[in-house]
N, C-alpha and C positions, 0 to 999 in steps of 0.2 A: 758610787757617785764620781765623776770626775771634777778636776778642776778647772780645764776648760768650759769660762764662764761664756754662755750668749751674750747679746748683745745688750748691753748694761749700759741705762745713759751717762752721762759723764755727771761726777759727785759735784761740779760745782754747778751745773743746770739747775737753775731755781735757788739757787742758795741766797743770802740774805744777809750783810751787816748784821755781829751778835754783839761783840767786844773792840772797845776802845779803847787804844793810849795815849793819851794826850802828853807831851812835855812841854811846857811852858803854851804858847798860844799857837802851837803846831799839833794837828794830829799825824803822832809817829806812825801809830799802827793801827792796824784795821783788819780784824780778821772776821770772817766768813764762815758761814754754815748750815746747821739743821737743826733745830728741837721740834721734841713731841711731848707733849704729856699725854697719857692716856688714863681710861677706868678699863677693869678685868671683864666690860662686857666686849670691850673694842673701842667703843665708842672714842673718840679723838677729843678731848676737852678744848687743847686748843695748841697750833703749833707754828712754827716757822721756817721759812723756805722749803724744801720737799718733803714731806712726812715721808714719803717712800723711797728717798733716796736709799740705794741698795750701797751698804757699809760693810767691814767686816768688824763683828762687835769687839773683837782681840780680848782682853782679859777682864773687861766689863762683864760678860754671863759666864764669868765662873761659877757661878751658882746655880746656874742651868747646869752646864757639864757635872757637876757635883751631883743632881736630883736622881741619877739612879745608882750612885752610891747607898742613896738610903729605901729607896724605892723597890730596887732587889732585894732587899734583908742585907745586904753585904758588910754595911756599915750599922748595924743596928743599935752595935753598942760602943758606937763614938760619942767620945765627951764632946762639947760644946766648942772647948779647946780647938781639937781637930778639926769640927764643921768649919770653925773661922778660918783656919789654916787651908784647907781644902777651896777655899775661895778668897784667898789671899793671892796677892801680888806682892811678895813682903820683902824686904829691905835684907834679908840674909842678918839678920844681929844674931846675938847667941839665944837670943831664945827662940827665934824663930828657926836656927839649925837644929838646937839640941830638942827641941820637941817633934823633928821631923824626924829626924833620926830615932828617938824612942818609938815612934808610929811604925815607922820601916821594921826595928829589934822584935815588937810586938806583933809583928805578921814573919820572924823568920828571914825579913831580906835586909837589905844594906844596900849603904847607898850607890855602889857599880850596880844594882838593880831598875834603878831611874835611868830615864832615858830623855831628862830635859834637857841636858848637858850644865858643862861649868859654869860660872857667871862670878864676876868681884862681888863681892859684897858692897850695896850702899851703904849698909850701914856705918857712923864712920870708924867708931869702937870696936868694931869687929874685922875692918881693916886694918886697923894700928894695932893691934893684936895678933894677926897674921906676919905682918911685917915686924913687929917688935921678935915674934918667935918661930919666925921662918916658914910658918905654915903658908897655906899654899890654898887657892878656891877651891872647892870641887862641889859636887851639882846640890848639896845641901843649900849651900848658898844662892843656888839660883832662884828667881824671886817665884818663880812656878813650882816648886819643891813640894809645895802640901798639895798642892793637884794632883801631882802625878803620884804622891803617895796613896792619894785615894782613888787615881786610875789604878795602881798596884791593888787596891785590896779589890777592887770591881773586876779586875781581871782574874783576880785568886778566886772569885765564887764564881767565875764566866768559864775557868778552867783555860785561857786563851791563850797564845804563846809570849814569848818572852817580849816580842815588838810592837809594843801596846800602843804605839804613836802611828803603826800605819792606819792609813785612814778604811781599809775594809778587814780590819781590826775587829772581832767583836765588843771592843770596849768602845773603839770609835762609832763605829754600827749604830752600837747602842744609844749614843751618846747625842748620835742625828736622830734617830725615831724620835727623845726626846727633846732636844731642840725646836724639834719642825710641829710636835705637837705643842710645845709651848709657846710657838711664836704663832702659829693658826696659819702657818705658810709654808711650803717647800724653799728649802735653800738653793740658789741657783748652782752654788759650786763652793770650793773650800782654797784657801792659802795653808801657808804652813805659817804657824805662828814661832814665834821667837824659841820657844821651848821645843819645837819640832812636832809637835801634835796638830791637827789641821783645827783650823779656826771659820767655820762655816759661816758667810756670808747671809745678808738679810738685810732685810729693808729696814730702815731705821723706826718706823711705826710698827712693825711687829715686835722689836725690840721693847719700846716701851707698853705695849700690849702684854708682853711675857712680866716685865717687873712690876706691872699692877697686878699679875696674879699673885707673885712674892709679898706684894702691898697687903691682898685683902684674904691670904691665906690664914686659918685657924690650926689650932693642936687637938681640935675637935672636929675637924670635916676628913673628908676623903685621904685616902691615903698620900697621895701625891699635893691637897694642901697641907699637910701636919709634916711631910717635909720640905715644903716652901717654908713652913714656917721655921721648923728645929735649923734650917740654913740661915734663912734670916734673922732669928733672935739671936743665934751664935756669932754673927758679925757685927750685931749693933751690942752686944756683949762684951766681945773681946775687939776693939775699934785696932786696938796696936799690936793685934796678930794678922789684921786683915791687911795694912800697909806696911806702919811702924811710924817713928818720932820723927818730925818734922813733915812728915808726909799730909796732903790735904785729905785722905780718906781719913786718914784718922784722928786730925785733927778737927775736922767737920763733922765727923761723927762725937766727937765727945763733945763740944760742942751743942750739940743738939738735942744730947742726953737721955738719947734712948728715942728721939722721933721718928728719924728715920735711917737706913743702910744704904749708903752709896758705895759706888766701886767703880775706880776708874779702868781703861784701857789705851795700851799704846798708840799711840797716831789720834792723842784729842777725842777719844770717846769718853763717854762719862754718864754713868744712869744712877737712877736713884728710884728708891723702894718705899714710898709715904703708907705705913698701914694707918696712921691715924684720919687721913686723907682721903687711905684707897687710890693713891693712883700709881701711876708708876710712869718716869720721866729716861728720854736717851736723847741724846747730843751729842755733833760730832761736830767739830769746826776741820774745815777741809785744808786748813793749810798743815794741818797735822800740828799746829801750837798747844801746846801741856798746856800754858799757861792762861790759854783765853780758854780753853777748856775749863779749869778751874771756876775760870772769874764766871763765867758761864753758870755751870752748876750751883754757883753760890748765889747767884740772882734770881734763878728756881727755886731754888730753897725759901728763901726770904718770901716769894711773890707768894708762897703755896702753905707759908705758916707749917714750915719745920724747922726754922734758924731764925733766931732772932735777929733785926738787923742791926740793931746795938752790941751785939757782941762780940769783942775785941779779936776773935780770928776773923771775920769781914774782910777787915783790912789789910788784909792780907793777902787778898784777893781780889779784892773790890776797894778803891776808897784813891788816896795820897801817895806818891810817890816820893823818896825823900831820897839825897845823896849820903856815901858811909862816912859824912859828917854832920847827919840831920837836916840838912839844904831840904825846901820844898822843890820839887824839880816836876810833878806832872801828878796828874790822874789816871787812872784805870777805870773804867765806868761799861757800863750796858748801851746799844748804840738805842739811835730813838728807834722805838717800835718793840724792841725786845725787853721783853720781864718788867 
């Protein structure tokens, strides 16, 4: 596949008012975008501005790239632990190093074996720890660290070479056949994501097409639903392996208490996984803002009865803005027509 894409309309054609800030009787901000919800026939339930705007999903379908870890046999006998990790974006804290690191021990490699590269740790315990005792990043810490542990063991049963992030890679290879069959689309082309592994392109409707399969997957159907599933129950499981503490995936997923798995992505992508619903939701806001990203996904949630809307992480996303003296100073809100 190459990465010279054709001719792809521009992401904000068709895009639509999602998220509003208001401070005082001014709107500050105003950001712009796309949702979809989807069900696992295809079928579009209902969406906003271009359902096919062509995105790249960035670390939102970790959980695709994960599916032929277990798909192959390669991961057969991974704990739950690992599945969350394997589709984590995770803050680098100690537990999210030191159980990457045991993953790595237990297949034989170490971590000059990864090929995400370095990254600081967000977490903030595990930087004042480094800095209290002179240690130093290195790629444990980078927040794609349980992905590429599980590109290492899919590489280990693929028998492939040491450069698991080129993209005609047999683990990359691998990784598009099932991509392209769980999104019911051809990808037009790939970037390189932050971790250096290529990050395939898609329309954003096929996106939330692939997370209503994750949605209405069983530990009783076909092979390839019983590991939608073992992915998905392991990240609405372990919610603070998937991001980490103060982060919105995991604190939206505790929150919600087992309803549903969301996972964000870099540049304001955000999907989410309803099995009790069966759908599956993706959203990108095009100015690449985290933050209306969040306030976004939270207002799906609510609309689609997997978040209660009284419950005290909302506002945190949604609701009052206040000064770090308690001042009321503005709103965050959903603009009219969305959610």
């Amino acid at each position: 596949m190459s990465n010279k894409m054709p001719n792809i309309p521009s992401l904000d054609l068709g895009s639509v008012p999602l998220i509003e800030l208001w401070r005082g009787d001014i709107l500050e901000s105003l950001h712009r975008g796309h949702a979809v919800v989807a069900r696992d026939s295809g079928e579009i339930v209902e969406s906003w501005g271009n359902a096919d705007a062509v995105i790249y999903p960035r670390s939102s379908c970790k959980m695709v790239q994960a599916l032929p870890l277990l798909e192959t046999g390669a991961g057969r006998d991974l704990r739950p632990e690992q599945l969350a990790l394997a589709c984590a974006s995770h803050q680098g804290a100690h537990s999210h190093v030191t159980r990457v690191a045991s993953w790595l021990n237990d297949m034989g490699l170490s971590e000059s074996d990864l090929r995400c590269g370095c990254q600081d740790p967000q977490d903030i315990a595990e930087r004042d720890h480094l800095i209290k005792t002179g240690g130093t990043p290195c790629q444990l810490h980078n927040n794609c660290s349980g992905k590429h542990a599980g590109f290492l063991m899919l590489n280990r049963h693929l028998k492939g070479e040491a450069e698991y992030t080129l993209p005609d890679h047999p683990v990359q290879t691998t990784i598009l056949n099932t991509f392209e069959e769980v999104t019911g689309t051809s990808s037009p082309g790939y970037g390189i994501d932050g971790c250096s592994a290529p990050n395939f392109a898609t329309k954003l409707s096929a996106l939330a097409y692939a997370m209503a399969q994750f949605a209405s997957a069983t530990d009783s159907g076909s092979s390839r639903s019983r590991a939608m599933f073992a992915l998905r129950e392991a990240m609405i499981q372990h919610p603070d392996l998937v991001a980490g503490e103060t982060r919105a995936c995991t604190d939206l997923m505790r929150a919600m208490g087992g309803r549903a798995a969301i996972k964000t992505g870099a540049e304001a992508v955000f999907v989410a996984i309803l099995p009790e619903q069966r759908l599956g939701i993706a959203l990108k806001i095009i100015d690449g803002g985290v933050r209306a990203a969040e306030a976004a996904i939270t207002a799906l949630l609510i609309r689609h009865g997997a978040l209660d809307a009284d419950h005290p992480v909302v506002q945190r996303f949604l609701g009052p803005l206040t000064s770090r003296r308690g001042l009321h100073a503005g709103h965050t809100c959903t603009a009219p027509g969305f959610a």
